[in-house]
C-alpha positions in Angstrom: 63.2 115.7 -27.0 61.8 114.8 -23.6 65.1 116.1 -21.9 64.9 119.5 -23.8 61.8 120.1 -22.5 62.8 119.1 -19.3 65.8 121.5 -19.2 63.0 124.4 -20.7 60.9 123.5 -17.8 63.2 123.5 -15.1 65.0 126.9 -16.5 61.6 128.7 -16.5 61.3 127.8 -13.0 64.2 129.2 -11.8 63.4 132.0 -13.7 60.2 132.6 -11.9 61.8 132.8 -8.8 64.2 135.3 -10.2 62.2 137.3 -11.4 59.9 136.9 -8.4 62.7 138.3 -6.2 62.2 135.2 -4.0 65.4 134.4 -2.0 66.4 130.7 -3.3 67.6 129.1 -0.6 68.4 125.0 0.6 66.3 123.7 3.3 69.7 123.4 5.8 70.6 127.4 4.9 67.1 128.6 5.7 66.5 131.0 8.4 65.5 128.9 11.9 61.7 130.5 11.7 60.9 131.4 8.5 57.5 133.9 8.9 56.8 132.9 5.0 57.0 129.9 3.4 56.3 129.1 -0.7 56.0 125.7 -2.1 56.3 125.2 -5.7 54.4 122.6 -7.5 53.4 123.9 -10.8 53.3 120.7 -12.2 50.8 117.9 -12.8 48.1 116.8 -10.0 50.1 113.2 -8.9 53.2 115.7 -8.7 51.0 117.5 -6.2 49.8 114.2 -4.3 53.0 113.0 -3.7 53.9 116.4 -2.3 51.4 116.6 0.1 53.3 114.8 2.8 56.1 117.8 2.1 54.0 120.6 2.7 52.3 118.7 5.7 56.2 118.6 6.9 56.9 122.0 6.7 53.8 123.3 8.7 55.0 120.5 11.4 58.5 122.0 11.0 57.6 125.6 11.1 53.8 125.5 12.5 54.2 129.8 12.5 55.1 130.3 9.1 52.3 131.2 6.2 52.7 128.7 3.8 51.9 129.1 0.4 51.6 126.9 -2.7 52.5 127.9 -6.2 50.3 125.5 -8.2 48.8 125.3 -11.7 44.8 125.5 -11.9 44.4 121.5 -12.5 46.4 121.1 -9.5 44.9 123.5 -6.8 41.9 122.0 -6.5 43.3 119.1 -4.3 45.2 121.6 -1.6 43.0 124.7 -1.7 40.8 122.8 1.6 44.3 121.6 3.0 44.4 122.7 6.7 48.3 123.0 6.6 48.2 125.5 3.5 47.4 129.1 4.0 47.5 130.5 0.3 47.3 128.8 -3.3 48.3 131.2 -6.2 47.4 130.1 -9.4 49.7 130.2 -12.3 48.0 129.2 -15.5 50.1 128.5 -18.2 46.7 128.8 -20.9 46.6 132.6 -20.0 50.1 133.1 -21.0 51.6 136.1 -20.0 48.9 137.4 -18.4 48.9 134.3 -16.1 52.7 135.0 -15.3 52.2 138.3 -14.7 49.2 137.6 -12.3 51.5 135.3 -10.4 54.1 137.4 -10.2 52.8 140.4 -8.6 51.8 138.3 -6.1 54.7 136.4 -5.3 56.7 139.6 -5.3 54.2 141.3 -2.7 54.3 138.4 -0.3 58.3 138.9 -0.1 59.1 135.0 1.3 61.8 133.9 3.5 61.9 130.3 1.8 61.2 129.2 -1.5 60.6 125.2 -1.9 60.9 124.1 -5.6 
């Protein structure tokens, strides 16, 4: 049961990002100077802990680029003061489609060079 759910989960990712438009690219094939960076952590708060010293990376990395966070409400609170993220956009699963269509309309207007899942 616990790997279905983990094979839904990881399929409805990838279909946010398609359905985004987002370009879903590797780290090694990603333009030299991205202008606009999105980190995806839609997941559970110690997800986004331990992730923290990723997105603190990629500002170091590309200190230029926008960077923003896809996270779920529960997990926003502990990056929305973060001085290395620019944006959080909210996607909360509880509103249903209403919360996916929220978050897309926004990813699809920021138009990103490089999508970190």
């Amino acid at each position: 049961m616990r790997d279905l759910l983990k094979i839904l989960y990881l399929n409805l990712r990838g279909l946010l990002l398609n359905v985004a438009g987002t370009p879903f690219q590797r780290m090694a094939e990603a333009s030299p100077s991205p202008a606009r960076i999105l980190f995806i952590r839609i997941d559970r708060i110690g997800d986004m802990v331990v992730s923290t010293p990723a997105i603190r990376s990629l500002k170091e990395r590309f200190p230029a680029a926008r960077l923003t966070v896809l996270a779920s409400p529960v997990a926003a609170p502990l990056i929305t003061g973060d001085p290395d993220v620019d944006e959080v956009i909210l996607w909360d699963r509880a509103k249903g489609w209403s919360g996916f269509s929220a978050a897309i309309k926004k990813l699809r207007a920021s138009r990103f060079d490089l999508a970190v899942d």
